[in-house]
C-alpha positions as CSV (number, residue, x, y, z in Angstrom):
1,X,15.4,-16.5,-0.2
2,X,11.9,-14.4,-0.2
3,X,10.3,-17.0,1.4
4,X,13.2,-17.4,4.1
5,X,12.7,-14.0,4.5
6,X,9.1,-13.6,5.0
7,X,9.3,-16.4,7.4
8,X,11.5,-14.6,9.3
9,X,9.6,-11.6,9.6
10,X,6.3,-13.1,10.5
11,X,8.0,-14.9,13.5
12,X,9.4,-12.0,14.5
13,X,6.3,-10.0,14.2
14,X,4.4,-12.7,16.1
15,X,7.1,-12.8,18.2
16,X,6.9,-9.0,19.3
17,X,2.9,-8.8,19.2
18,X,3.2,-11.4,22.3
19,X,5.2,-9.4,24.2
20,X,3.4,-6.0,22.9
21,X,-0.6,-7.1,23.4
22,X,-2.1,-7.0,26.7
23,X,-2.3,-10.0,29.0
24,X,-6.2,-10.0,28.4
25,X,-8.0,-12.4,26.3
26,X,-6.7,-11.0,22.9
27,X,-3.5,-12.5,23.4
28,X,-2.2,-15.5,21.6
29,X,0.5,-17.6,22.6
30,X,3.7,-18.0,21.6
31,X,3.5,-20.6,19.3
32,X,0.0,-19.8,18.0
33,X,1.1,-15.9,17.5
34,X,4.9,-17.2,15.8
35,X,2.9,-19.4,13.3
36,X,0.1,-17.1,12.5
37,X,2.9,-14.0,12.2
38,X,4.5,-16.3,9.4
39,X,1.2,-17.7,7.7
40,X,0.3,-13.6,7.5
41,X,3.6,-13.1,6.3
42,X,3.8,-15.7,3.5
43,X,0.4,-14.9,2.2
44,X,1.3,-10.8,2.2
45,X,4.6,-12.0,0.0
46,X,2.8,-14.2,-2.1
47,X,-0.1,-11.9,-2.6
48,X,2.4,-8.8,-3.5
49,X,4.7,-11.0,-6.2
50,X,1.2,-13.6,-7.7
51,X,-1.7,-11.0,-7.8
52,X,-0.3,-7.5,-8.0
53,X,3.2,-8.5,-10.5
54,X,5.4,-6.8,-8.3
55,X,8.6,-7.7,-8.0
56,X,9.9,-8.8,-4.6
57,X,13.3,-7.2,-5.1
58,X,14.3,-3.3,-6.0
59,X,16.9,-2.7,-8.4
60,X,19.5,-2.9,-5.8
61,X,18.2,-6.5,-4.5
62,X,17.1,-5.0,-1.6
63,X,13.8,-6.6,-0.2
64,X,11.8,-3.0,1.3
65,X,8.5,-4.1,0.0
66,X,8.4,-7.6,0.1
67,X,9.4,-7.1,3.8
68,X,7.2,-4.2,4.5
69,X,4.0,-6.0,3.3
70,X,5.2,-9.3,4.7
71,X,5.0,-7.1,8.7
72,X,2.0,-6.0,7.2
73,X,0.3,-9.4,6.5
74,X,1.9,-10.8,9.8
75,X,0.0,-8.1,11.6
76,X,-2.9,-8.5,10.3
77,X,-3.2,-12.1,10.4
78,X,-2.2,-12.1,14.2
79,X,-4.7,-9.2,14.8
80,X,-7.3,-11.2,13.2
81,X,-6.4,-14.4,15.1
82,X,-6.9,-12.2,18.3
83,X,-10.0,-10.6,17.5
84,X,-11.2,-14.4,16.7
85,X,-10.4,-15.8,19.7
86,X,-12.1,-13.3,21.7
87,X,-15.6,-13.7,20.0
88,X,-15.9,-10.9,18.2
């Protein structure tokens, strides 16, 4: 399910960093932003649950971590795929 979810959420922050970028040379496209949004996103789960012990889940089973550092990986990894492709 965590996985599912971070999948999710990295498509959907590649997704919405297509639309949100400028047109210039920073922007990815679709697919390229989609799939780097979800590579970020597994990487940020993986990293929170492997390295740090954390727990994916709260007591309640709800997911607010796991899916705030999974939009956090998916942004950076898309931000750092744009800053890549322009050269810098």
């Amino acid at each position: 399910m965590n996985i599912a979810l971070f999948a999710i959420l990295g498509g959907l922050v590649g997704w919405a960093l297509t639309v949100v970028l400028p047109r210039g040379g920073q922007r990815l496209n679709l697919i390229a932003s989609v799939v780097t949004g979800i590579a970020g996103a597994l990487v940020g789960g993986w990293l929170l649950v492997s390295l740090f012990h954390l727990s994916a889940a709260d007591e309640h089973g709800i997911l607010t971590t796991a899916s705030l550092v999974s939009v956090l990986g998916a942004t950076l990894s898309c931000g750092l795929m744009s800053l890549a492709r322009r050269g810098v």
